[in-house]
C-alpha positions in Angstrom: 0.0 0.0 0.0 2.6 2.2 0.8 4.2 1.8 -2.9 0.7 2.3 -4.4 0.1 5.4 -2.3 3.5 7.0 -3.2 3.3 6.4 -6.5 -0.4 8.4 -6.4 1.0 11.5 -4.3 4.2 11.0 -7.3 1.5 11.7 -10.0 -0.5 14.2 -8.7 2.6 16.5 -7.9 3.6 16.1 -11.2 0.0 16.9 -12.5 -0.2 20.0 -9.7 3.3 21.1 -11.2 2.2 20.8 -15.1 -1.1 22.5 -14.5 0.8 25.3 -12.4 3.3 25.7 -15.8 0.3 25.4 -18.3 -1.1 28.5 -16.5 1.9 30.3 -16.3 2.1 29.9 -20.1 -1.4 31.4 -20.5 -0.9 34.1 -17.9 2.1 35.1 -19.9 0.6 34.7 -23.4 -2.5 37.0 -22.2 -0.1 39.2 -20.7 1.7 40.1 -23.6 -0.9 41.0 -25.8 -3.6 42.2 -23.4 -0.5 44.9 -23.3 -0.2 45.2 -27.3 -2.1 47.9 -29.0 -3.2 45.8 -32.0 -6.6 44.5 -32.3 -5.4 41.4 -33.0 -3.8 38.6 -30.7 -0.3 38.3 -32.9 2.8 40.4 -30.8 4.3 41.0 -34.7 3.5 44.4 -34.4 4.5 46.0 -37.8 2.1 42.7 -39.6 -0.7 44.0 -38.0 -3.7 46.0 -40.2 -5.2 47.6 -37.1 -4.0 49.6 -33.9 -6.4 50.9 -31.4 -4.4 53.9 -29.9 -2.0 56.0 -31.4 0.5 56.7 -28.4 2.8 54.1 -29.3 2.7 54.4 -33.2 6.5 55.7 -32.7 7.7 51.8 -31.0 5.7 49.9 -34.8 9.0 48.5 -36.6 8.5 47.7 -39.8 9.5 45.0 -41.5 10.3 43.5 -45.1 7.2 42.5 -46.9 4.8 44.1 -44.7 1.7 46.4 -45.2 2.8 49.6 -45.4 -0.7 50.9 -44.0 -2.0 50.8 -40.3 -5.2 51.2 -39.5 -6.3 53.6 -36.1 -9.5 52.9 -34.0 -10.5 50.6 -36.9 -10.2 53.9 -40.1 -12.7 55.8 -37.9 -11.5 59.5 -37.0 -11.4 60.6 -33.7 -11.9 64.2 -34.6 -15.1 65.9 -33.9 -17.1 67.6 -37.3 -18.5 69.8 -34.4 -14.9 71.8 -34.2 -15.5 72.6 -37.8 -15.7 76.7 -37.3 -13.9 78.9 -39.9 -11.6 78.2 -43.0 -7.8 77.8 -41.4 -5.1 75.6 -40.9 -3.5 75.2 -37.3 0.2 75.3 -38.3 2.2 73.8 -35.4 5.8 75.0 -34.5 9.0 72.9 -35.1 10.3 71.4 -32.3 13.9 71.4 -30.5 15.0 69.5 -33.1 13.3 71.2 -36.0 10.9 68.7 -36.8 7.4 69.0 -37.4 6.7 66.6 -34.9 3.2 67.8 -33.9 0.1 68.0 -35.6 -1.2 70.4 -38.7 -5.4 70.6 -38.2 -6.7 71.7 -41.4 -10.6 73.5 -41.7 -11.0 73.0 -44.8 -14.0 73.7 -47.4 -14.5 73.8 -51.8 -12.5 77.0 -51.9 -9.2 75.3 -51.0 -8.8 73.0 -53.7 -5.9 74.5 -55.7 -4.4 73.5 -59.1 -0.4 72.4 -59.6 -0.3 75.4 -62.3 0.7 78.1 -59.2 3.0 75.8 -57.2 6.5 77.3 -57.2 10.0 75.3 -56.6 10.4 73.9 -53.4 13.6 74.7 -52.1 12.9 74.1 -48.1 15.5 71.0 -46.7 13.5 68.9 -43.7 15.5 67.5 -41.2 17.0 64.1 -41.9 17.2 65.5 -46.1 19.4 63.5 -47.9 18.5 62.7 -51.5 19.7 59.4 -53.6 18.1 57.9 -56.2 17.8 53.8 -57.2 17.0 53.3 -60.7 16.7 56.8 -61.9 14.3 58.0 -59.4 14.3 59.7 -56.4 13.6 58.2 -53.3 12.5 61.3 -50.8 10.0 64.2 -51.7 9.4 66.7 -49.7 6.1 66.1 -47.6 3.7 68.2 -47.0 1.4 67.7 -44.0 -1.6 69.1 -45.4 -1.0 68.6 -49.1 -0.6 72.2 -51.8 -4.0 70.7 -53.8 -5.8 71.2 -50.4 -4.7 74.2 -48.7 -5.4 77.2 -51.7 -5.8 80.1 -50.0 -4.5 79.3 -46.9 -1.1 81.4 -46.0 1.7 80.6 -43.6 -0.1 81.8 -41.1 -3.2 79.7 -41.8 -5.6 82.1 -42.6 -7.8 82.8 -45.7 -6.5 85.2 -47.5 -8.7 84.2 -51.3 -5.7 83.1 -53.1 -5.9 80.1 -55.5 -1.8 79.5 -54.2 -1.7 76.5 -51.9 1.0 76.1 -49.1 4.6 76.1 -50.9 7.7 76.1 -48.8 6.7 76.1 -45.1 8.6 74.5 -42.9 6.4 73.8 -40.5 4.4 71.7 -43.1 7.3 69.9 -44.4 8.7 66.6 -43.7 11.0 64.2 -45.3 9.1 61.9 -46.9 9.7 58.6 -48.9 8.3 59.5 -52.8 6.7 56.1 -52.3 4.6 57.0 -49.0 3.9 60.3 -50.5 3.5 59.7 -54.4 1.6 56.2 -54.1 0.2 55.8 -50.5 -0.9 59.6 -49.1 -1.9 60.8 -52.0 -4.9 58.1 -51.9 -5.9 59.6 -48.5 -5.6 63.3 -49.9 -7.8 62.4 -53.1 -10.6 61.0 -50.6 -10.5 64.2 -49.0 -10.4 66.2 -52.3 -13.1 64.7 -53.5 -15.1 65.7 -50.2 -14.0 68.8 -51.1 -15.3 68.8 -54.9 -18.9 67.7 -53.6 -18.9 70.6 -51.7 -18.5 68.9 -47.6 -16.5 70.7 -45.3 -13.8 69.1 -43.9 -11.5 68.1 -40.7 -7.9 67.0 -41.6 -4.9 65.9 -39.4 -1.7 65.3 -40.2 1.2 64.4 -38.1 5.0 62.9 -38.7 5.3 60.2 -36.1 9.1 60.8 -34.9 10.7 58.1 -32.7 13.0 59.6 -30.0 15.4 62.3 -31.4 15.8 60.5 -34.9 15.7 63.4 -37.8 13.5 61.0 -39.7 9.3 60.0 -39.2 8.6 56.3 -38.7 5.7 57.6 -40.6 2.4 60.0 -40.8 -0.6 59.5 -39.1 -3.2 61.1 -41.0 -7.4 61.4 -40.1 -10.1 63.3 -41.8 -13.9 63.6 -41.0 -16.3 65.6 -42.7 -19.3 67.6 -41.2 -21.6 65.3 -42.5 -19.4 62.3 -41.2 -19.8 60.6 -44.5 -15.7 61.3 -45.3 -14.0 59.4 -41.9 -10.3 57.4 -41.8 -7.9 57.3 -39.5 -4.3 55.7 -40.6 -0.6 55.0 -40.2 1.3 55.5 -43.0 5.1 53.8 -43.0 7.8 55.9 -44.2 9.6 53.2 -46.4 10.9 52.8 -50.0 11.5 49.4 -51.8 14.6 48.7 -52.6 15.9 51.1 -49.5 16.8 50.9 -45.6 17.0 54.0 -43.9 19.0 55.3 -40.8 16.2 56.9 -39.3 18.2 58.8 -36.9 20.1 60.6 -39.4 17.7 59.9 -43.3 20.9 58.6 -44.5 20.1 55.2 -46.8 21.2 52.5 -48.4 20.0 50.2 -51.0 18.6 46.8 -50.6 16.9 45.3 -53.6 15.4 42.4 -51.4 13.7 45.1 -49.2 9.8 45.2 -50.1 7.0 47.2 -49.2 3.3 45.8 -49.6 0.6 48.5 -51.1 -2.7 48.4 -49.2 -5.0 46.0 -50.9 -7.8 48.5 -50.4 
């Protein structure tokens, strides 16, 4: 009997002991991404298509072959159609380090869409400005925060001033910006709110370089627009990547990597 009994108090430790490490496991796996902000349960962060705060956009890494669009409080604007008041754009100030780190708000309405034929050379140098270009083309544009076809009229100051000139070279609506966030990914979130504009809606729009640390160079842009009428309403992440590039975000400088991809948003 005293074998027998042993040999049950034997077994049941072990049991005790693996069901004590099964729920460490699941304690820890909870843990983690009860603490993620993705809306998913994967810890990949820069995989994910959905975030649900934006304080930690700066710590998103991305990585080869991923999306190169984020998704905030699941595309749905947290600004409020009710702050709509005048025609203006709330220029922000650089920062200490000469970025425009904090947000442009843009009130905008059908008299501030503004053709290309009255935009001068830009000549303004963001931080982290270093130009290169793989295959013939350039890899950084200058970008604008609230974009020249949406701000006619609007001065440096941000008021009205019924010009059909859009912003031109403002620094503190300049960023360095990867020609393929700007030329193939923004400009799909600038043409929903241009065509708000065209069908006459006014309009909300915020735009902010998302700046890890005291590196010259965004991570990215997070951009949101509502209209008065709600029916215009995102809310996204934008990654500041190239193909065929890696950049030092701490200083812009870059070099080429051919095996480096970006994936366009499928929608």
């Amino acid at each position: 009997m005293a074998k027998k009994r042993n040999s049950y108090r034997k077994r049941t430790t072990q049991g005790s002991i693996g069901a004590v490490v099964l729920l460490a496991i699941i304690w820890l796996v909870n843990g983690i991404s009860g603490g993620n902000i993705f809306n998913h349960n994967s810890t990949n962060q820069a995989s994910q298509s959905s975030v649900s705060q934006t304080s930690q956009l700066a710590d998103l890494t991305f990585k080869s072959g991923d999306n190169s669009v984020v998704y905030i409080n699941h595309n749905h604007a947290t600004l409020n159609p009710k702050d709509w008041r005048s025609n203006r754009v709330n220029y922000q100030n650089l920062d200490r380090y000469n970025r425009t780190s904090n947000a442009n708000v843009a009130y905008l309405e059908n008299r501030n869409l503004a053709s290309d034929s009255s935009r001068e050379r830009q000549y303004v140098q963001p931080t982290a400005w270093h130009q290169k270009f793989v295959d013939g083309n350039p890899i950084i544009n200058r970008g604008h925060l609230i974009a020249y076809s949406l701000s006619g009229g609007i001065n440096a100051s941000g008021q009205y001033t019924n010009s059909q000139v859009g912003d031109q070279n403002n620094p503190k609506n300049l960023f360095t910006q990867t020609a393929f966030s700007n030329q193939r990914i923004q400009t799909i979130y600038e043409q929903k709110v241009r065509q708000a504009l065209y069908d006459h809606k006014k309009v909300i729009f915020y735009a902010r370089p998302i700046f890890r640390g005291s590196e010259l160079m965004a991570r990215g842009i997070h951009l949101q627009a509502i209209s008065t009428d709600k029916s215009l309403d995102f809310n996204v992440y934008l990654f500041n990547v190239q193909p065929k590039v890696q950049f030092d975000y701490q200083t812009g400088r870059s070099q080429i990597d051919r095996n480096f991809r970006v994936a366009e948003p499928t929608n």
